[in-house]
Steps between C-alpha positions, in 0.01 A plus 500: 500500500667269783401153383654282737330316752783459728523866565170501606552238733776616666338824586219314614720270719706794634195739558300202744831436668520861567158555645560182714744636674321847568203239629739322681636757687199639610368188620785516765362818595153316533213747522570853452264752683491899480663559864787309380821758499587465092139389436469798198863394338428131499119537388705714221718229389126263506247713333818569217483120477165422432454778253786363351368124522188660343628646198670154444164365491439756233769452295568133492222309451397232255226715245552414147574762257713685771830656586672430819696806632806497699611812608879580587734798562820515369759674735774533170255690347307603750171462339118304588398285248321188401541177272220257397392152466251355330281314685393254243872368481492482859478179729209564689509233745856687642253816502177399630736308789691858588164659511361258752828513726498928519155461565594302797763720616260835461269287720719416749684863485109614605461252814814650626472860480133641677288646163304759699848671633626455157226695336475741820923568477433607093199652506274277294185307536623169396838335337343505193527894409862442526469288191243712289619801289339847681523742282438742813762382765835359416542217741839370439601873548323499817665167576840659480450847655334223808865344486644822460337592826552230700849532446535198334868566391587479878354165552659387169925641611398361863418132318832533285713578767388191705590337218836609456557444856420144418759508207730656679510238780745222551141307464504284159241707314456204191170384671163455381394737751694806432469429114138534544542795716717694203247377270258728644672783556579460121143492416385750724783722271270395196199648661684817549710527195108491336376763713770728385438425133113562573585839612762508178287484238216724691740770449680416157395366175589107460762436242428186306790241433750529121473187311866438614379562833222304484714179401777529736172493775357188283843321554516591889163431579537230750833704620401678905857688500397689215095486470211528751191268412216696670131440419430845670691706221233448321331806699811728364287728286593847324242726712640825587257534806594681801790320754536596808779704603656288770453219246642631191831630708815377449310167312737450204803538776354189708434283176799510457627439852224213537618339145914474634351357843299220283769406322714481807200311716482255119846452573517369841146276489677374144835382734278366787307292275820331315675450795156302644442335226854361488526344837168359426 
């Protein structure tokens, strides 16, 4: 049992800073609409985020009596997992307050994207069977085969190499700008690195964490270079269901691939930061 408060607040902290900037970014982009040219990737990288901002809700909330879940992967070990909090030692003003602010930012992520051609591009009636557990149609695998489709991977190499170009430049990089621009393309990597752990553990039984495992996560929770806080993991079941081929293919291959360009995109957002910070 994790008993310390701080923890908890630092995920907390870290987890609304990180959904800012996906709302932030997309209110540059103003209103998205279905004729726009990467309408299905970026509605993608949305619809991932309000599920995600919904399970939050979920997990983290201020009921007595109850555990709060935060759900990680560890790339050492390679394994999903969770650790819990319990919610009566918890300060529930610092909860109720993060609950009011991701409600915000799920409203505002709403106004900017059209719901109709949101629901139209997945195939649903409204937002809301995104969130609800079907036990006839697998939405999030639908959600990835739509990415798959879409060719999201182009759109994501043709983002990274703009960036590099900008890193690359004689340009000073250490802006606020650019930081924010790596920051996405880091979490954008987060949404992915999940999709190919969905398909994972469709195919393969999940191992659970050692005891010495589980403590050497316990010490590096807070860690990013070594553990991914995800509140979508928690959808990482054991079913043995049927994966699509051309979903299933080559997976473990691009895990892996995806985890040594996180740690690399960690790196350089890590660097930008500093150097910001200290000419500040």
């Amino acid at each position: 049992m994790v008993e310390s408060m701080d923890v908890l607040k630092q995920i907390l902290e870290k987890t609304e800073e990180r959904l800012n900037d996906i709302l932030e970014f997309y209110r540059g982009k103003k209103e998205l609409k279905k004729e726009d040219k990467h309408f299905t990737q970026h509605s993608t990288i949305i619809v991932m985020t309000l599920l995600e901002i919904e399970l939050i809700k979920n997990n983290i909330n201020i009921e007595p009596n109850q555990e709060l879940q935060i759900h990680q992967y560890n790339f050492k070990f390679k394994k999903p997992y969770f650790f819990e909090i319990d919610s009566n030692k918890c300060d529930k003003k610092i909860i109720s307050e993060f609950n009011v602010k991701i409600d915000k930012i799920r409203e505002e992520l709403l106004d900017i994207i059209n719901i109709g051609d949101l629901c139209e591009n997945f195939g649903i009636s409204v937002i809301d069977d995104i969130f609800c557990k079907n036990e006839e149609r697998d939405y999030i695998q639908e959600i990835i085969e739509k990415a798959y489709n879409s060719n999201f991977h182009k759109f994501f190499i043709n983002y990274i190499h703009e960036l590099f170009r900008i890193k690359e430049s004689d340009n000073d990089i250490y802006i606020k700008e650019n930081l924010h621009k790596f920051k996405m393309v880091k979490y954008i990597t987060q949404i992915l690195i999940f999709f190919k752990l969905y398909i994972e553990y469709k195919i393969r039984k999940k191992e659970e964490l050692t005891v010495p495992e589980f403590v050497e996560c316990h010490k590096n929770v807070l860690k990013e270079d070594k553990i991914l806080t995800y509140f979508s993991l928690n959808l990482l079941g054991n079913s043995q269901s049927k994966v699509k081929s051309n979903l299933s293919e080559h997976n473990k291959k691009a895990l892996n691939e995806l985890t040594s360009f996180y740690h690399l995109i960690f790196k350089i957002t890590e660097q930008i930061s500093a150097k910001i910070k200290n000419n500040i």
